[in-house]
MARKOL-356563 format. One record per residue (C-alpha): residue number from 1; y, z, x; residue in three letters. Coordinates in pm, whole numbers, plus 50000, padded with zeros to 5 digits. Layout:
BEGIN
REC resi    yy    zz    xx resn
REC  NUM     Y     Z     X  ALA
...
end
This chain:
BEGIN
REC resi    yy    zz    xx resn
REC    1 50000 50000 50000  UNK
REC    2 50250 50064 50283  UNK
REC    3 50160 49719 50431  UNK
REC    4 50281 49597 50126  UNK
REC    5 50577 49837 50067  UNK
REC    6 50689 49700 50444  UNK
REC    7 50677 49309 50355  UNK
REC    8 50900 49403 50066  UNK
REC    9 51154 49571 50252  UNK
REC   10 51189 49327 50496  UNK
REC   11 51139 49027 50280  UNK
REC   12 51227 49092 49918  UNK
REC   13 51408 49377 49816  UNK
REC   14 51472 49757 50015  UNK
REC   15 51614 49856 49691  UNK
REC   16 51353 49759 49487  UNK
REC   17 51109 49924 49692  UNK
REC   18 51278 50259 49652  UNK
REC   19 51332 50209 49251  UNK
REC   20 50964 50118 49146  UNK
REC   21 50851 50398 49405  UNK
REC   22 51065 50635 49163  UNK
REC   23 50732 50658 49019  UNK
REC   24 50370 50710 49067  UNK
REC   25 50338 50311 48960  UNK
REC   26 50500 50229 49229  UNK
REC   27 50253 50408 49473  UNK
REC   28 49967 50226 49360  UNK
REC   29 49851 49838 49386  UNK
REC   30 49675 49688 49072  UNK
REC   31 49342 49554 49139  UNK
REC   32 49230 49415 48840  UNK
REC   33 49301 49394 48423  UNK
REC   34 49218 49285 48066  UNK
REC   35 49372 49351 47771  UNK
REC   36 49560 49681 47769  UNK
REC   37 49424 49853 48041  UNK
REC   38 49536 49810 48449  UNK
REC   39 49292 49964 48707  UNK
REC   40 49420 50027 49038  UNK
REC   41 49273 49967 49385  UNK
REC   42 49171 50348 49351  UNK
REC   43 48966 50315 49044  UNK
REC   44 49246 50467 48798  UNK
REC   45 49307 50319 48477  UNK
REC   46 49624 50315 48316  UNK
REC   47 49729 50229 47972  UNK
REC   48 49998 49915 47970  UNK
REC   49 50228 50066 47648  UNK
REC   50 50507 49815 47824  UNK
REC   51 50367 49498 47742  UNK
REC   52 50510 49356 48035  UNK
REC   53 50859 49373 47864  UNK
REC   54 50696 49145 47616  UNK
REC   55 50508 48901 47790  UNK
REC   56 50175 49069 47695  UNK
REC   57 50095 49067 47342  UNK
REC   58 49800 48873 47420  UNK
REC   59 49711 49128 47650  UNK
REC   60 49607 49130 48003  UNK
REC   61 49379 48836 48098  UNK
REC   62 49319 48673 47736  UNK
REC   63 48937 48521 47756  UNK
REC   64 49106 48255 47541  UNK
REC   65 49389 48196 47732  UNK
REC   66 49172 48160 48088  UNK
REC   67 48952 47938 47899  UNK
REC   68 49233 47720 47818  UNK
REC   69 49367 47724 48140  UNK
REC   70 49028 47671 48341  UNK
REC   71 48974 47367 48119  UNK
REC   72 49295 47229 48197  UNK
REC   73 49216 47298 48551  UNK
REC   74 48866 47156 48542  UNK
REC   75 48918 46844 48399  UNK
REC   76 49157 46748 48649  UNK
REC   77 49473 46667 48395  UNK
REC   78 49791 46573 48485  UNK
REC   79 50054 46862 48541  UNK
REC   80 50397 46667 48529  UNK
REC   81 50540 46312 48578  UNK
REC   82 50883 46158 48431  UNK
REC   83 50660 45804 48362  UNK
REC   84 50374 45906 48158  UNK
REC   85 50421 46058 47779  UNK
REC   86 50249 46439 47779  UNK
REC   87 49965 46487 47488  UNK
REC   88 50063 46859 47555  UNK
REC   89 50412 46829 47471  UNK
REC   90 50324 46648 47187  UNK
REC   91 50085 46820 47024  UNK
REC   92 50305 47194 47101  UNK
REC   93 50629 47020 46961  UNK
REC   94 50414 46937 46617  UNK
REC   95 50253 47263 46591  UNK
REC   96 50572 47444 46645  UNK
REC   97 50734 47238 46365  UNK
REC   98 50465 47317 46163  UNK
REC   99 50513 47696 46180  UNK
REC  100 50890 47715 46141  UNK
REC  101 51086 47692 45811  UNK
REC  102 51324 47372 45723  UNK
REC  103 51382 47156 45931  UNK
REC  104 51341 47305 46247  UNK
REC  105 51164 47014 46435  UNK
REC  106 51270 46918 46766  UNK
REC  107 51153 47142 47084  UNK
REC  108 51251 47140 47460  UNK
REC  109 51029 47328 47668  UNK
REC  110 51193 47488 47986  UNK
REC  111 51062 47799 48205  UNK
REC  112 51229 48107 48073  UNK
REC  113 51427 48285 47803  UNK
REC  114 51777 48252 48006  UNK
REC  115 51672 47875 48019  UNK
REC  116 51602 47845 47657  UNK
REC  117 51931 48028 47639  UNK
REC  118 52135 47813 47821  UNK
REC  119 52002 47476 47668  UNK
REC  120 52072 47588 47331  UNK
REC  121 52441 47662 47439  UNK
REC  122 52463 47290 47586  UNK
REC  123 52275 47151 47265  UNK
REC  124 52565 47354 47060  UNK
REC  125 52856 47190 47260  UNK
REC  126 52676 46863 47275  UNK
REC  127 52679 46827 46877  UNK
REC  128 53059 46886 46909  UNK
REC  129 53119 46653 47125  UNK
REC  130 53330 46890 47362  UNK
REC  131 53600 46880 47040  UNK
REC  132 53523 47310 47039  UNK
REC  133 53610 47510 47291  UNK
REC  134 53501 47932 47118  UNK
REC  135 53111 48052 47133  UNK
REC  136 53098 48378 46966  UNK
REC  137 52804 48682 47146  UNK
REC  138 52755 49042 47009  UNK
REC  139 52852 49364 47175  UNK
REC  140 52515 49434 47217  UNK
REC  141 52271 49179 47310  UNK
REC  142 52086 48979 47618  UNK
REC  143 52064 48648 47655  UNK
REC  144 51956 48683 48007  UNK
REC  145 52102 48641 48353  UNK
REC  146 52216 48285 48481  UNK
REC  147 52583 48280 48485  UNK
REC  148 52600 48080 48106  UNK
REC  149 52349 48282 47931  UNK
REC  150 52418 48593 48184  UNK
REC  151 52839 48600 48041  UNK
REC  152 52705 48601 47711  UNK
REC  153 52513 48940 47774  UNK
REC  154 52649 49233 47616  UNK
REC  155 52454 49476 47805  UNK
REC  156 52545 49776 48065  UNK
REC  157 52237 49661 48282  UNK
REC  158 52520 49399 48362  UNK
REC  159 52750 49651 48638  UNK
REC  160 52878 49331 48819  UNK
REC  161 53067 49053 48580  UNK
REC  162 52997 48685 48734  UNK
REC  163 53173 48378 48647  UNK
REC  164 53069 48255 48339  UNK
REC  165 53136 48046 48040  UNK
REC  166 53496 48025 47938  UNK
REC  167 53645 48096 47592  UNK
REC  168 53393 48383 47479  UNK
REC  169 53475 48629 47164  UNK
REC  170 53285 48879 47149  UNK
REC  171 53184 49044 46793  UNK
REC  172 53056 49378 46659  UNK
REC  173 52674 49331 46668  UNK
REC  174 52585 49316 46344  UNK
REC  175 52918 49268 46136  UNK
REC  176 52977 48941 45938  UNK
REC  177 53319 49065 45866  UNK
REC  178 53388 49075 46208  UNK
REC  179 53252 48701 46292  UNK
REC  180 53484 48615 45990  UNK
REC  181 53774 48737 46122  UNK
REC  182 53668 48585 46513  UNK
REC  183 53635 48241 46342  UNK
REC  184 53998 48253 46172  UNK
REC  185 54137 48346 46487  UNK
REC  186 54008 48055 46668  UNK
REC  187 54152 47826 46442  UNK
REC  188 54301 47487 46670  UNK
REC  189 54643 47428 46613  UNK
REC  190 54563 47151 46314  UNK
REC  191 54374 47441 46175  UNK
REC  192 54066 47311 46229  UNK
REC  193 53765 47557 46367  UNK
REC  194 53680 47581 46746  UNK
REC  195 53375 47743 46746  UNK
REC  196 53098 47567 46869  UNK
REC  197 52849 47817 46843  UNK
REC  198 52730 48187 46778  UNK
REC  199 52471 48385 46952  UNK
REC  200 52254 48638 46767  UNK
REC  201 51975 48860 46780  UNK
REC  202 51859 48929 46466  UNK
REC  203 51647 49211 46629  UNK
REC  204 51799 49352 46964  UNK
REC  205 51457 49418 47183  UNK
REC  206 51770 49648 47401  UNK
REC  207 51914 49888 47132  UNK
REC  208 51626 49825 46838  UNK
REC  209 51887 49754 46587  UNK
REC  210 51873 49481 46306  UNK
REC  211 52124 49260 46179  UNK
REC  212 52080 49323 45752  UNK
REC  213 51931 49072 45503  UNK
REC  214 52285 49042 45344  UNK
REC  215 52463 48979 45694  UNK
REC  216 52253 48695 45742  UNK
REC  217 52270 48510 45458  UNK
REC  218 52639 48529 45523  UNK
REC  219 52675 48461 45840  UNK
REC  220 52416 48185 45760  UNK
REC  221 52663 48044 45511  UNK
REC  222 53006 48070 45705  UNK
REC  223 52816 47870 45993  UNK
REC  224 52773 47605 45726  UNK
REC  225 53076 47595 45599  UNK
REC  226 53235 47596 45937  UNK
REC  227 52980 47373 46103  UNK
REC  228 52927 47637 46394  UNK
REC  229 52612 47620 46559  UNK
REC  230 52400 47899 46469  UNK
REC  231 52156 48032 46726  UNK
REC  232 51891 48289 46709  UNK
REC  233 51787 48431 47004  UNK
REC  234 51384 48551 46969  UNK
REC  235 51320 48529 47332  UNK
REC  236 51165 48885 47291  UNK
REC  237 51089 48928 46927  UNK
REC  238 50888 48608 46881  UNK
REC  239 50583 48523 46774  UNK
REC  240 50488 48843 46604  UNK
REC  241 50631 49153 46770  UNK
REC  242 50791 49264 46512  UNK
REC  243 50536 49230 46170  UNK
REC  244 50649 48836 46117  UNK
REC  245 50593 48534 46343  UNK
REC  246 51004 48582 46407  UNK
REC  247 51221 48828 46288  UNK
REC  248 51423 48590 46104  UNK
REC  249 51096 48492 45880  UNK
REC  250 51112 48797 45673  UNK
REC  251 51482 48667 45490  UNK
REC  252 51352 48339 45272  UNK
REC  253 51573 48063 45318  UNK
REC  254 51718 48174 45637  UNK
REC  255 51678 47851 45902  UNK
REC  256 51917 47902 46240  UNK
REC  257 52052 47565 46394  UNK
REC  258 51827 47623 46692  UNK
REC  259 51585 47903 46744  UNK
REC  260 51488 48036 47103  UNK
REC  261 51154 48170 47243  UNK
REC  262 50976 48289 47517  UNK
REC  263 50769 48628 47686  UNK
REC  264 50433 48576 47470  UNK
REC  265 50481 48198 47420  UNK
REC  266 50288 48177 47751  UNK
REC  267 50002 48388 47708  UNK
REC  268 50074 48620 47950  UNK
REC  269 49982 48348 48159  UNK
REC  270 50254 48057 48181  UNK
REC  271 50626 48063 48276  UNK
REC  272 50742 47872 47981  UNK
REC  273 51032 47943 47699  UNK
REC  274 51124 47698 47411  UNK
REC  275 51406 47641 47192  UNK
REC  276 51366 47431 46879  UNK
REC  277 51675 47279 46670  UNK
REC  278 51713 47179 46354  UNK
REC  279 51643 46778 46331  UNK
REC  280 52027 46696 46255  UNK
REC  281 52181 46903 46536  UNK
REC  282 51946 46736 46787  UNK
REC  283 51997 46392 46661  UNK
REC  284 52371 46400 46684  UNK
REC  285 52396 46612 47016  UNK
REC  286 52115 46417 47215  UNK
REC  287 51941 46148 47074  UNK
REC  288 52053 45779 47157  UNK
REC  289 51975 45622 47475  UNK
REC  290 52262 45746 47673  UNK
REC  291 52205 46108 47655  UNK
REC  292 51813 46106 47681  UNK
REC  293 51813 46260 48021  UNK
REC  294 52141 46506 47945  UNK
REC  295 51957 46728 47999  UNK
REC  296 51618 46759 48134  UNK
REC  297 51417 46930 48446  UNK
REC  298 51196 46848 48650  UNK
REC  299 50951 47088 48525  UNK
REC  300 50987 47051 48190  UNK
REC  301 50629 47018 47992  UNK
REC  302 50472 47133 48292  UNK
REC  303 50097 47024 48157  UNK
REC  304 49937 47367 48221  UNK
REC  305 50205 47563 48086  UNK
REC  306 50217 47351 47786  UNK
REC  307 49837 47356 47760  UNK
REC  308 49863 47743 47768  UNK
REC  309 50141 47814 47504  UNK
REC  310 49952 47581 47284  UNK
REC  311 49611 47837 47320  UNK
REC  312 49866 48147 47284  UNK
REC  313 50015 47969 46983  UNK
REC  314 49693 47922 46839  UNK
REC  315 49562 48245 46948  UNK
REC  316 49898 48445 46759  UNK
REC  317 49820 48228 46441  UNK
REC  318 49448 48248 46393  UNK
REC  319 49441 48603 46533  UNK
REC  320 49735 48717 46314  UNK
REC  321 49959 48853 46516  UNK
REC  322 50241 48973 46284  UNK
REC  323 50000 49174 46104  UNK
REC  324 49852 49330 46449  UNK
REC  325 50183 49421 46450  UNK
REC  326 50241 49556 46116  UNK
REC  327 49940 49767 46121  UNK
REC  328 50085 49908 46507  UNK
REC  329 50387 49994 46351  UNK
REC  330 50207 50178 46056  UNK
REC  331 50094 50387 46298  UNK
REC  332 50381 50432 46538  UNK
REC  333 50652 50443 46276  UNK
REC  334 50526 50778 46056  UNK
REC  335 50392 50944 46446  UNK
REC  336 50668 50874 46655  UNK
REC  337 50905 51039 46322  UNK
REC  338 50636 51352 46342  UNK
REC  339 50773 51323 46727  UNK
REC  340 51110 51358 46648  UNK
REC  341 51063 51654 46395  UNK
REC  342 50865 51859 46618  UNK
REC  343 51103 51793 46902  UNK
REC  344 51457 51781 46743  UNK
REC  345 51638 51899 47028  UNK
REC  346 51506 51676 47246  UNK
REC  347 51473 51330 47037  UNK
REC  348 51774 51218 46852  UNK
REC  349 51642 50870 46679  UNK
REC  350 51326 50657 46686  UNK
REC  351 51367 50323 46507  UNK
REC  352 51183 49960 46536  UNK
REC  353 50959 49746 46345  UNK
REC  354 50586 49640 46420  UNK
REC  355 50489 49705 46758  UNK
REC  356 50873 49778 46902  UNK
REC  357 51021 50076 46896  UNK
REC  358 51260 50302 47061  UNK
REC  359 51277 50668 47165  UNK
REC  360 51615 50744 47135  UNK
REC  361 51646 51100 47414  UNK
REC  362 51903 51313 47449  UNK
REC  363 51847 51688 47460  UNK
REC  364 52243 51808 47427  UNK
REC  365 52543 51860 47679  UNK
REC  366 52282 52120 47807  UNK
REC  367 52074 51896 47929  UNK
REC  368 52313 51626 47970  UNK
REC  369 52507 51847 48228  UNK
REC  370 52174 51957 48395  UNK
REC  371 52041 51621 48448  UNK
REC  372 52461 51544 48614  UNK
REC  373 52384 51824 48845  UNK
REC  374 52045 51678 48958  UNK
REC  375 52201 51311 49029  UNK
REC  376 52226 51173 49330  UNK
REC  377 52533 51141 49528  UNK
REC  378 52729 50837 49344  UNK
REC  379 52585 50863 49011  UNK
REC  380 52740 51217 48916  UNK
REC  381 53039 50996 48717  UNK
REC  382 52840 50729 48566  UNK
REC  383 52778 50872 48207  UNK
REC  384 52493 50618 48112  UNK
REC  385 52310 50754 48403  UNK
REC  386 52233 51081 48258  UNK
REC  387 52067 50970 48013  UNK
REC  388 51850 50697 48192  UNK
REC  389 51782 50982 48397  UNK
REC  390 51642 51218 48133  UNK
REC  391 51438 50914 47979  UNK
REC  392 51313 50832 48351  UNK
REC  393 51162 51183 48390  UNK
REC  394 50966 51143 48041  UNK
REC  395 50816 50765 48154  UNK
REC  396 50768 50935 48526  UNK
REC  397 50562 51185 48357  UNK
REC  398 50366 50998 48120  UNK
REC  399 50208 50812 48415  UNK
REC  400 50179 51098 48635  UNK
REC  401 49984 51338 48377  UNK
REC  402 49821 51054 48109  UNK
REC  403 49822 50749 48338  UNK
REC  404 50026 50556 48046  UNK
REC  405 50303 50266 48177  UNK
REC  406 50614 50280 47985  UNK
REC  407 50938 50141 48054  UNK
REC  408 51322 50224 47913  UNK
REC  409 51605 49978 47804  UNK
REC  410 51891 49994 48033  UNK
REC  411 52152 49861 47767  UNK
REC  412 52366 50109 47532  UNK
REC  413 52164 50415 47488  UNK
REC  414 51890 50368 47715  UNK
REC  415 51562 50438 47460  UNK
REC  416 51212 50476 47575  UNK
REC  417 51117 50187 47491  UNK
REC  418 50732 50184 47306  UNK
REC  419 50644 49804 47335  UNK
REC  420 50219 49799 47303  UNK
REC  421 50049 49472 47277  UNK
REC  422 49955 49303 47014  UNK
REC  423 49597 49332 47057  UNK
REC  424 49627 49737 47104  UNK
REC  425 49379 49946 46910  UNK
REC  426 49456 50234 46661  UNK
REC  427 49295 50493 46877  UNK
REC  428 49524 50391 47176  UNK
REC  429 49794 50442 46959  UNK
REC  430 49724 50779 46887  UNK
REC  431 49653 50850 47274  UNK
REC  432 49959 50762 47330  UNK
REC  433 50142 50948 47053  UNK
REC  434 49936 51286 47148  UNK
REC  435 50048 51215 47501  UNK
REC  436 50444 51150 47456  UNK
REC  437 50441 51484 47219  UNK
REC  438 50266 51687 47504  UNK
REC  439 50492 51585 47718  UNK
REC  440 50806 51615 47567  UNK
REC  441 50696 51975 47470  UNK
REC  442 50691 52062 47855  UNK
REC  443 51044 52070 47777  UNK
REC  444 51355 51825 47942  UNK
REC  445 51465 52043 48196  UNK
REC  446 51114 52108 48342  UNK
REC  447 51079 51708 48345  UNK
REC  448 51392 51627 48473  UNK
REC  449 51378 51895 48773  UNK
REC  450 51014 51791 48834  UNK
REC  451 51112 51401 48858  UNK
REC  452 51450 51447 49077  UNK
REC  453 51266 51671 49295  UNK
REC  454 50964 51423 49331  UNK
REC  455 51221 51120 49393  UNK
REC  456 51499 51225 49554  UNK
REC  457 51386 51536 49751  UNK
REC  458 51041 51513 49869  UNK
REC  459 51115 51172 49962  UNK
REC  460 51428 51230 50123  UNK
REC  461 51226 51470 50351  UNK
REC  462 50976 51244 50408  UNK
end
């Protein structure tokens, strides 16, 4: 492990090293896994409750998805070439189109959420012909981190602002009202609208809140009205995380402009994101001879990748993944609220839907000033990190005592984040709710000491 620790310091990242060493995970190399389980190189197992920040719903080395793969692999297919049309393409593009509402029809296939992001943007000022100059982005959200999608992030995780897109308003997340009153004021001097676009998460993966039913439909129907390009951001809640294939699918009738995907789309197997727009919009932005190659990659359709999303598509459908999900959340919802009864002083909120959740924890200004006191030199004024250090001690000792892998969103109000797979088990579940409420009744100051202590003392001695 050292060995390994070393080439990372030198070569990738010194800082990383001494963050994922915060904790016992970091200690450890992974030999081997399937489904929800990770076993280390010293026979340990550990229960994967992070879902690889939502790359995993399939789970951990998918027989299905290998399958797929080693066929692809086997029969000696093509991966990529500008010349030659791609069955894989083809057939995901359909199926997609299939599965989504309206006229949602027309798919691009790059390698990642912030990708997806980012072509969807260009797609949006495409349609306008440049004519619109305002994109809209929530308070709260993340879109990712190139510089387009990365300056429409609302997110504290962001401490250094990059160059970035010009002429961004930023809204309320959540409030219509708000969007109304952003659209007015971007009225063009012939009174005409300049928004081009607006970027929304009907479910924010960072702070676990939801945009209403009502809010939608409205928003839905200013965008009309206004022809602003409506996009939906699902990189994280897609394909079934949340009880429906999108989050968006539970509001009949409600159809974005274009619709962006990624995490699970691969299987936990292939780099690859989507975003899918709505016939008209792709028409006018891209399609006539001149634009065809506007934009494109050189990796786009990447034949395994393709091959891959169209098994984990396949997989998410027949399998059922929103109702995996539903029945997770039946479980989590009603325990983690038991939770935060039992431990009142400790857990101010738990909210989510199917298998996403947060752990909203706070403990007081008693804690609060306790965990200020314990901080490192440099982080004694930063506010937010009092609390990421309270949640930090909780994850640190759910590995350390119950070998469970959890993770925390660094955006707003930092929540333990509870993000199982999809193809999680009821009785993993409950190990996982016994363990969080053993844990948490150890008490926040004994975890917090315990974890600053471990980290920043033993260490620094070492």
């Amino acid at each position: 492990m050292s060995d390994v620790q070393d080439l990372y310091r030198k070569y990738v990242s010194r800082s990383q090293v001494s963050l994922i060493t915060s904790f016992g995970f970091g200690r450890v190399l992974a030999d081997h896994a399937e489904g929800v389980w990770i076993t280390t190189r010293d026979g340990r197992r550990i229960l994967d409750f992070t879902g690889a920040v939502g790359v995993l719903s399939h789970g951990h080395n998918h027989p299905r998805i290998l399958a797929a793969r080693r066929r692809f692999a086997e029969k000696h297919r093509m991966e990529v070439h500008k010349a030659f049309f791609s069955p894989y393409v083809a057939a995901l593009s359909h199926n997609i189109a299939q599965l989504l509402p309206g006229d949602l029809n027309i798919s691009y296939f790059p390698n990642s959420g912030a990708e997806a992001n980012e072509g969807a943007i260009k797609m949006a000022y495409k349609y306008h012909g440049g004519e619109r100059n305002t994109i809209l982005r929530a308070d709260i959200s993340f879109h990712g981190k190139t510089l387009g999608a990365g300056s429409l992030t609302g997110s504290t995780e962001n401490a250094f602002r990059f160059p970035g897109l010009p002429n961004i308003v930023t809204y309320p997340y959540g409030d219509v009202e708000a969007v109304r009153a952003a659209v007015r004021a971007a009225r063009t001097a012939r009174g005409t609208c300049d928004v081009y676009a607006i970027m929304v998460e009907p479910f924010s993966a960072s702070s676990m809140r939801s945009w209403t039913a009502q809010a939608l439909y409205e928003l839905q129907a200013l965008c009309r009205a206004e022809d602003i390009v409506m996009i939906f951001d699902e990189v994280y809640t897609g394909w079934g995380k949340t009880g429906s294939l999108f989050y968006f699918d539970r509001h009949p009738g409600l159809v974005p402009d274009i619709l962006t995907y990624s995490k699970s789309f691969g299987g936990g197997k292939a780099s690859i994101s989507g975003y899918t727009a709505r016939e008209p919009i792709f028409r006018r932005a891209y399609d006539r001879l001149s634009d065809v190659i506007l934009h494109s990659t050189t990796y786009y359709g990447f034949g395994e990748e393709t091959a891959t999303a169209i098994e984990a598509v396949n997989v998410a459908v027949e399998d059922d993944f929103p109702a995996r999900a539903r029945a997770i959340g039946d479980l989590l919802g009603p325990g983690l609220d038991k939770i935060r009864q039992r431990h009142q002083s400790l857990v101010t909120e738990v909210k989510g839907a199917g298998a996403l959740w947060g752990v909203f924890i706070n403990g007081g200004p008693r804690i609060l000033d306790l965990a200020a006191k314990l901080a490192p030199a440099g982080f004694q004024n930063d506010p937010q990190f009092r609390t990421k250090l309270i949640t930090l001690s909780v994850i640190a000792e759910l590995y350390r005592e119950h070998r469970i892998l959890t993770y925390y969103s660094p955006n707003v109000e930092n929540p333990l984040v509870v993000s199982p797979m999809l193809v999680t088990e009821p009785h993993e579940v409950e190990y996982f709710l016994d363990a969080l409420d053993q844990t948490l009744g150890k008490g926040l100051p004994q975890l917090l000491t315990r974890f600053v202590r471990d980290k920043f003392f033993q260490r620094a001695g070492a």
